[in-house]
C-alpha positions in Angstrom: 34.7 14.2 -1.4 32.6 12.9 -4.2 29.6 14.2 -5.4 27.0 11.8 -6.8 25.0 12.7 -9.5 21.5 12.8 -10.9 20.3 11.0 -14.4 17.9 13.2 -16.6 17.4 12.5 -20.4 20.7 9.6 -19.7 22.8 12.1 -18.4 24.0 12.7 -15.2 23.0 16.2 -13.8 24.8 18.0 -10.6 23.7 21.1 -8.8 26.0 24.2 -7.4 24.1 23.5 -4.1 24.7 19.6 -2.2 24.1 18.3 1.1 25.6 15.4 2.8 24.8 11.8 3.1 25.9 10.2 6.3 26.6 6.7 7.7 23.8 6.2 10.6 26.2 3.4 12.3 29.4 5.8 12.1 28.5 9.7 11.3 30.9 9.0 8.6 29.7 11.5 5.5 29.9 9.4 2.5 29.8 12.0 -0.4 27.6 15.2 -1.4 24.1 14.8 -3.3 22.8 17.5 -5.5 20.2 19.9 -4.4 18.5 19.8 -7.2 17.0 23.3 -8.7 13.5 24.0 -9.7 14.6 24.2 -13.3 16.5 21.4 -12.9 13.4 19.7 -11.6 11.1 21.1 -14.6 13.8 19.9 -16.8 13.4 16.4 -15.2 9.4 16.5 -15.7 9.8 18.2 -19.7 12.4 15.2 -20.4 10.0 12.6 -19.4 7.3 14.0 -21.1 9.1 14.4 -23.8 9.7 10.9 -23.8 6.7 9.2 -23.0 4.8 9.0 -26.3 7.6 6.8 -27.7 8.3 5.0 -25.2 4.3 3.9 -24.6 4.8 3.2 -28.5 6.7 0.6 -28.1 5.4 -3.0 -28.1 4.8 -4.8 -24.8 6.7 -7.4 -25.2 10.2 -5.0 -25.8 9.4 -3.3 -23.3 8.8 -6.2 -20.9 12.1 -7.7 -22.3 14.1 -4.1 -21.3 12.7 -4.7 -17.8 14.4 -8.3 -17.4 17.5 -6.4 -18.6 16.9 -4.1 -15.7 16.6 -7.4 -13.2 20.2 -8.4 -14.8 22.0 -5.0 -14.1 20.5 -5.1 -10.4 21.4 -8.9 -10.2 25.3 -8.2 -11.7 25.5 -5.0 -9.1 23.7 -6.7 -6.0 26.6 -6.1 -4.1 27.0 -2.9 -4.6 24.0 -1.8 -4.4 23.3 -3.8 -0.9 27.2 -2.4 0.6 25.3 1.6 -0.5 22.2 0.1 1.4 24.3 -0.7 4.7 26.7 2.6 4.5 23.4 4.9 4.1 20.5 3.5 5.6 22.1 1.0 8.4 20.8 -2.7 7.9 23.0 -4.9 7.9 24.3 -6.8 5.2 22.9 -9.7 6.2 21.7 -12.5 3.5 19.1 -13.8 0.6 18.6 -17.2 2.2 15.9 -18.4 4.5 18.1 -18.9 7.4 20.2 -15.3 6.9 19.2 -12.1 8.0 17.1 -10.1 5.9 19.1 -7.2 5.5 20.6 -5.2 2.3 21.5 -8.2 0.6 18.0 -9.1 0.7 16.7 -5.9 -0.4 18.9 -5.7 -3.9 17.5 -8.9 -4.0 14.0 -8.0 -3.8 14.6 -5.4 -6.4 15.7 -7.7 -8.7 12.4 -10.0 -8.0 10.2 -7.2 -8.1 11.7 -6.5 -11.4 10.9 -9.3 -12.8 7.3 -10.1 -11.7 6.3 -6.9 -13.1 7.8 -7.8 -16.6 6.3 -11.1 -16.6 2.6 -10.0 -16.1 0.6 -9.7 -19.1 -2.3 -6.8 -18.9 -5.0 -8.2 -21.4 -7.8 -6.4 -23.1 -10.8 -7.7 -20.9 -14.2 -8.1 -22.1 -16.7 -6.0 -20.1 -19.4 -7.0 -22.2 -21.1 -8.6 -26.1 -24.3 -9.5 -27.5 -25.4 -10.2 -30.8 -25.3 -5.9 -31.2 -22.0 -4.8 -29.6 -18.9 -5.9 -28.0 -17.3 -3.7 -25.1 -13.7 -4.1 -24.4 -11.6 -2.6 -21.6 -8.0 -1.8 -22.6 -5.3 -0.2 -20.2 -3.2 2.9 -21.1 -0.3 4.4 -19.3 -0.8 7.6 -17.5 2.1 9.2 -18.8 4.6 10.7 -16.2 4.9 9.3 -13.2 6.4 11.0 -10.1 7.8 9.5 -7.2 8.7 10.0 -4.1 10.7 7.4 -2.3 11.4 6.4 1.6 14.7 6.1 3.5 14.1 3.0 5.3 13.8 0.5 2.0 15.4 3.3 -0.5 16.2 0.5 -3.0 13.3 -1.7 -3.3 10.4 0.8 -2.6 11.7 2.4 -5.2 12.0 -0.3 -7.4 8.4 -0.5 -6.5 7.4 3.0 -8.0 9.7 2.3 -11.0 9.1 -0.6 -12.7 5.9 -1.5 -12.9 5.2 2.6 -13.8 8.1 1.8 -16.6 6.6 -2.0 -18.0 2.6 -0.2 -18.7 4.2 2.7 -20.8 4.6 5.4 -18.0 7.9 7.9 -17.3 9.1 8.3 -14.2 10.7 11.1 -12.4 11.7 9.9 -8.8 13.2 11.9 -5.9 14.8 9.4 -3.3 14.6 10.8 0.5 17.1 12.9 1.4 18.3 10.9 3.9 19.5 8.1 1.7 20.1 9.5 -1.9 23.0 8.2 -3.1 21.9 4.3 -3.1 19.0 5.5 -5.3 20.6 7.2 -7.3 23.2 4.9 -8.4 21.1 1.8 -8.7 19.2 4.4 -11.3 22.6 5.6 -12.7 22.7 1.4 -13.7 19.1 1.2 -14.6 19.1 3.9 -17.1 21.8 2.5 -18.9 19.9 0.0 -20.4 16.6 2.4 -21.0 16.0 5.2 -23.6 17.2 8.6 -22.8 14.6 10.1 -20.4 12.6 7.4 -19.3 13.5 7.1 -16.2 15.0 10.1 -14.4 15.9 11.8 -10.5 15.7 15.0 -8.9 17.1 15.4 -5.4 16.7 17.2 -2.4 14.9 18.5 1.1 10.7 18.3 0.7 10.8 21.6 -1.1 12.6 19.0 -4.0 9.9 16.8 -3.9 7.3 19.7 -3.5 8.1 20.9 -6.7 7.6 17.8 -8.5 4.4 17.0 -7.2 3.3 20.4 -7.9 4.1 20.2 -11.8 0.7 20.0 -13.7 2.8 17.6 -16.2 3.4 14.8 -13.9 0.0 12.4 -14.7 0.1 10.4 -11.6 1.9 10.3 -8.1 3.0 7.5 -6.4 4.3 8.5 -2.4 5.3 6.2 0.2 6.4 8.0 4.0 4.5 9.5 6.1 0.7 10.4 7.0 1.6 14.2 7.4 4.0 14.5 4.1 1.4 12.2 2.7 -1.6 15.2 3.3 0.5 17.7 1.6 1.0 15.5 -1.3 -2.3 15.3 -1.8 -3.5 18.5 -0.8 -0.3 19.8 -4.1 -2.0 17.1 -6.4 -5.6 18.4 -5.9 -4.8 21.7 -7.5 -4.0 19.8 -10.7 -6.6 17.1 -10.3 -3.5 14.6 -10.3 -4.2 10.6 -9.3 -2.1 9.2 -6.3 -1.4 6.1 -5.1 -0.4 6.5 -0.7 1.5 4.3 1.1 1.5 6.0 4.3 2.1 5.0 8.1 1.0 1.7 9.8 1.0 1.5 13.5 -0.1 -2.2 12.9 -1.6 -4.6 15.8 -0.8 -8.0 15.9 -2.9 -9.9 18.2 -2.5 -12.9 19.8 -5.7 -15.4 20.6 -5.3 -17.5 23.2 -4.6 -20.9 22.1 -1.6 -20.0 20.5 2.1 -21.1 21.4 4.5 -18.7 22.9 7.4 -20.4 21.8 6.1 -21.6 18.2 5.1 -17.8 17.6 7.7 -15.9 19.2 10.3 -16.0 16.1 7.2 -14.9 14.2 6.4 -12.4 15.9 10.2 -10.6 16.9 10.8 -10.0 12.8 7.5 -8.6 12.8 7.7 -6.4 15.1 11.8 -5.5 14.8 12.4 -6.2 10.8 14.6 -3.6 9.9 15.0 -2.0 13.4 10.9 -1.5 13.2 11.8 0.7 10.4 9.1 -0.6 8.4 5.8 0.8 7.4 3.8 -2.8 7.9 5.6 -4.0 11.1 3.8 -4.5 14.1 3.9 -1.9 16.4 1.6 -2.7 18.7 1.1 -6.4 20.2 -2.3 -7.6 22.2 -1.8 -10.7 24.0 -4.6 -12.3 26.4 -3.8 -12.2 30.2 -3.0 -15.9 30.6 0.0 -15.7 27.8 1.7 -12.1 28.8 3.9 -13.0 31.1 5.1 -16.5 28.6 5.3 -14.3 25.2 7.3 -11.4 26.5 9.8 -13.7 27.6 10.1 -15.1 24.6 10.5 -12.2 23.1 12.7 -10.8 25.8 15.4 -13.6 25.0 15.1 -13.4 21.2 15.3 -9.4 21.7 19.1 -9.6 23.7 20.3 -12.3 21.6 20.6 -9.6 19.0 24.1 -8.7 18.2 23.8 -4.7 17.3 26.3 -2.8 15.4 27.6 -1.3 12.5 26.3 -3.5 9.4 29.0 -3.7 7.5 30.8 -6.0 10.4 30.0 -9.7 10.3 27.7 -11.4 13.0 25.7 -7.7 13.0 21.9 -9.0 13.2 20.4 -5.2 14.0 21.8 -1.8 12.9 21.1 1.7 13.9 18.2 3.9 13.8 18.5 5.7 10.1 19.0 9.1 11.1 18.9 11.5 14.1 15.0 12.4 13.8 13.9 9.4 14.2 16.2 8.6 16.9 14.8 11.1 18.9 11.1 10.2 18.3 11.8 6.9 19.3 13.8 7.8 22.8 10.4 10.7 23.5 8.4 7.7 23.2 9.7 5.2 25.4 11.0 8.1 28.3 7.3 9.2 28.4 6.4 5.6 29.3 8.9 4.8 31.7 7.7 8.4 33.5 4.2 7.2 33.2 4.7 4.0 35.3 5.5 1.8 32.1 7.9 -1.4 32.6 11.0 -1.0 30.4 11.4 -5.1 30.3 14.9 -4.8 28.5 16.4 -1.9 26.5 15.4 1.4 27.1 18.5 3.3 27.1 21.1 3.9 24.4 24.7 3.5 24.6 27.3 6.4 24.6 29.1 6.2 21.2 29.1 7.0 17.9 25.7 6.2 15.7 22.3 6.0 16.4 22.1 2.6 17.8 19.3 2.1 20.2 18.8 -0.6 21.9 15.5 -3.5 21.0 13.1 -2.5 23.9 10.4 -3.9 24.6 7.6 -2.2 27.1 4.7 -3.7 29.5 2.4 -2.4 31.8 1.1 0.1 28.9 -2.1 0.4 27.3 -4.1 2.2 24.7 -4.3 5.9 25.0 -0.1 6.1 25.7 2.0 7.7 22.6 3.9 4.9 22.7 1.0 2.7 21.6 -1.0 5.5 19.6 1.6 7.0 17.7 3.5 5.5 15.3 7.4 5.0 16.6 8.5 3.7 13.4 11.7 2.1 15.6 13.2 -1.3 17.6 10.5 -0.2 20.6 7.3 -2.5 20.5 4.7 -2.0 23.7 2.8 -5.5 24.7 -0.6 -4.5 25.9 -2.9 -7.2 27.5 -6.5 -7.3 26.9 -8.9 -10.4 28.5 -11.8 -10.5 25.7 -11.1 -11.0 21.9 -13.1 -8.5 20.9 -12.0 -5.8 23.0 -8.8 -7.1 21.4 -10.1 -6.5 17.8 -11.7 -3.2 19.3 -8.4 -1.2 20.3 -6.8 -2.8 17.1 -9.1 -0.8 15.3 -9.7 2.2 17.5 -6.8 4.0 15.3 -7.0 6.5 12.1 -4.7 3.7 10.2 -4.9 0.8 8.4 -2.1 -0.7 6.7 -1.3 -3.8 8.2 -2.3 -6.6 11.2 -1.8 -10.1 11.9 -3.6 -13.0 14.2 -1.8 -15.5 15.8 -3.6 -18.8 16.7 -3.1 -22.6 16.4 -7.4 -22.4 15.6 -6.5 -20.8 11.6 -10.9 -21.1 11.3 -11.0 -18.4 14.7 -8.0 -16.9 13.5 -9.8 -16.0 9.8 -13.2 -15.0 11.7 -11.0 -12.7 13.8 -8.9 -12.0 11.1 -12.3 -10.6 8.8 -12.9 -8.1 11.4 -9.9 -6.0 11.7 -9.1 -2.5 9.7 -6.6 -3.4 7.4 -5.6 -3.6 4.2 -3.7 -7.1 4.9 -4.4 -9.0 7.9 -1.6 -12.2 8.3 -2.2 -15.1 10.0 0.6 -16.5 12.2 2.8 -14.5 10.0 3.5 -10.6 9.7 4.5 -8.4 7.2 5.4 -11.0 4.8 4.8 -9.2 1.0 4.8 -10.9 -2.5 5.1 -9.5 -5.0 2.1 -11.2 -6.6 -0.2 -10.1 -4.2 -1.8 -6.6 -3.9 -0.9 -4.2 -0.7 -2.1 -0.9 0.3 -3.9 0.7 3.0 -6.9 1.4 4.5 -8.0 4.7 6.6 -4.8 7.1 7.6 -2.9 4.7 6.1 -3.3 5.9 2.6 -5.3 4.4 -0.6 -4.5 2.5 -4.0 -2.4 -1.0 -4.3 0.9 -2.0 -5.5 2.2 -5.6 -6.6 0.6 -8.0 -9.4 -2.0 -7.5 -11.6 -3.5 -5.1 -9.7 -0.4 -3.1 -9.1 -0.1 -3.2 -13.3 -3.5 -1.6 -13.3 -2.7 1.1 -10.6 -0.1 2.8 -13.1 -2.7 2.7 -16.0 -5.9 4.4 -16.8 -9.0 1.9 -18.6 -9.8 2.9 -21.8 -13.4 1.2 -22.8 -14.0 0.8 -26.9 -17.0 -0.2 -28.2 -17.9 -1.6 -30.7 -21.3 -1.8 -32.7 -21.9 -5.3 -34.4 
């Protein structure tokens, strides 16, 4: 059995202790990950602080050009990387093309564009303010190690989210992937650092005592954390004691609400990937839909056919549209969830009941005759299980969209876009789509509002989230 290993200062690092890494489609174990030790972790912190200085020294426009070299070893290992994507965290392979299905495929292919928006972007000195007596400028500096701690339901391009734009203002980075999906990680790092400078970017891995560690470690400048709310409070609570900045991508539990001019069937497509991208393994999908009385019964049809249409299976088989659930936890979660709905009178329109079998394939369910207050609708299931809830006024819509501790994402639908922004303006989110959900760019800034954590990646303003303003001014 292999054991994959970690890349501090270049080289790769393994540890006495390792855990396993298991297919969620199978139970097949696909090699052993180091547990990495705390001086093995304080080894991986010194080395990036050893190497910062340098590495900020160098002009933007090398660094910028190492970045599109990063974009090239993703784009000449895509397959690889996406095939590790399938084995470990389930979706399928799927395609990059409009028509295919967005699975691993697409996420090495995301990594390689969120590569190389980041090293395209410019971060100029802006004027604040001159007069005839002084001129104030507003220059951006790197924060100087960066630690990160990465999710197991996108391992490859969240992380390519904490990395690179961390790595093109000047920052190190020291990133633990989730311990559920390591080895993807750390190979497409493995290839990454190949074309860096020793110690630039670096892994540690391991259980939450890993990560703990390296949050804890009063070198490390800034933390950047996507996962959950309650990992997410501990984070912070660790990077208090050291007065360290974060930026927290933490839980959704979005509503997606549909007005009632709009078009079952136009909307329903919409709508599914929303709600079931990625198995509902997705921090931004809706997981909670409010449709008016007079569509109900019209959009969970719709979605009811588009829902067993799916073929389900392991992704590494062709025609596979929707893999497992990533690992056991979860599975469980999601099964409490929707047994404590059926018990409380809830209608389990299709699904609802896994298969015997290897894997932790569960079935796309979708419930009715469930409302606000149920754990299925207040807690975040974070799987293929989305509850419809029906609602007569808008604003009692907009209401129980916002009645929740979270804020990440929402979406209106409507054929009225002029209703659908005035509806749109009122709801708790950090992005609110229109007749669309979920859909990122990696121009445009996302983060949270409320529960759902603080700070913004992507663009410009993703740029300026790794980086610290430094104002000089200058007498006349």
């Amino acid at each position: 059995m292999k054991t994959y290993a970690n890349t501090v200062d270049g080289r790769a690092v393994v540890s006495d202790r390792t855990f396993e890494s298991r297919n969620p489609a199978t139970g097949e174990v696909l090699g052993l990950v180091p547990h990495s030790t705390p001086e093995q972790v304080a080894q991986a912190v010194a080395t990036a602080k050893a190497a910062q200085p340098a590495w900020a020294a160098r002009p933007d426009a090398e660094r910028k050009a190492l970045m599109m070299k990063v974009a090239e070893a993703i784009k000449a290992n895509a397959e690889t990387l996406a095939t590790w994507v399938t084995r470990e965290q389930g979706k399928p392979l799927g395609g990059v093309g409009p028509d295919q299905v967005p699975g691993a495929r697409f996420e090495a292919w995301g990594c390689e564009v969120w590569t190389q928006v980041p090293a395209s972007l410019d971060l100029p000195v802006d004027l604040a303010f001159e007069d005839e007596t002084r001129r104030d400028e507003v220059h951006r500096k790197p924060y100087g190690v960066i630690a990160a701690i990465a999710p197991w339901n996108w391992p490859l391009l969240i992380a390519i989210w904490q990395i690179v734009p961390s790595l093109r203002a000047g920052n190190t980075v020291v990133i633990k992937p989730s311990e559920y999906t390591s080895i993807g990680t750390l190979e497409m790092v493995r290839l990454i650092a190949e074309v860096l400078p020793p110690g630039v970017l670096n892994t540690v891995s391991g259980p939450g005592e890993v990560g703990a560690r390296l949050v804890e470690d009063p070198r490390v400048d800034k933390i950047m954390f996507t996962g959950s709310g309650a990992t997410g409070a501990k984070i912070a609570a660790a990077a208090a004691k050291n007065l360290t900045p974060t930026t927290m991508e933490l839980g959704g539990n979005d509503a997606a609400i549909v007005l009632p001019d709009a078009d079952p069937k136009a909307i329903a497509m919409g709508l599914f990937w929303g709600a079931f991208l990625n198995m509902g393994q997705t921090c931004a999908c809706a997981k909670r839909l409010y449709v008016p009385d007079s569509l109900h019964d019209a959009v969970v049809a719709e979605l009811k056919g588009l829902a067993e249409a799916m073929p389900m299976g392991d992704g590494m088989q062709d025609g596979t549209v929707m893999g497992p659930i990533q690992n056991r936890m979860q599975f469980d979660k999601v099964s409490r969830l929707v047994e404590r709905a059926r018990a409380d009178g809830a209608t389990i329109v299709c699904g609802g009941r896994p298969a015997d079998g290897p894997g932790n394939f569960y079935p796309l369910t979708i419930v009715t005759g469930i409302d606000d207050g149920a754990p299925l609708v207040d807690e975040e299931q974070f799987g293929p299980v989305l509850p419809v809830i029906r609602y007569r006024d808008v604003d009692d819509a907009v209401a129980r969209a916002n009645r929740l501790d979270v804020g990440l994402g929402a979406s209106v639908w409507s054929t009225d876009l002029q209703r659908a922004r005035e509806v749109a303006s009122r709801i708790q989110a950090g992005t609110v789509w229109i007749n669309q959900h979920g859909m990122i760019h990696p121009m445009v800034p996302f983060g949270g509002t409320k529960g759902s954590g603080w700070g913004v990646e992507f663009g410009v303003d993703g740029l300026k989230a790794v980086t610290q303003p430094q104002v000089i001014s200058i007498k006349k």
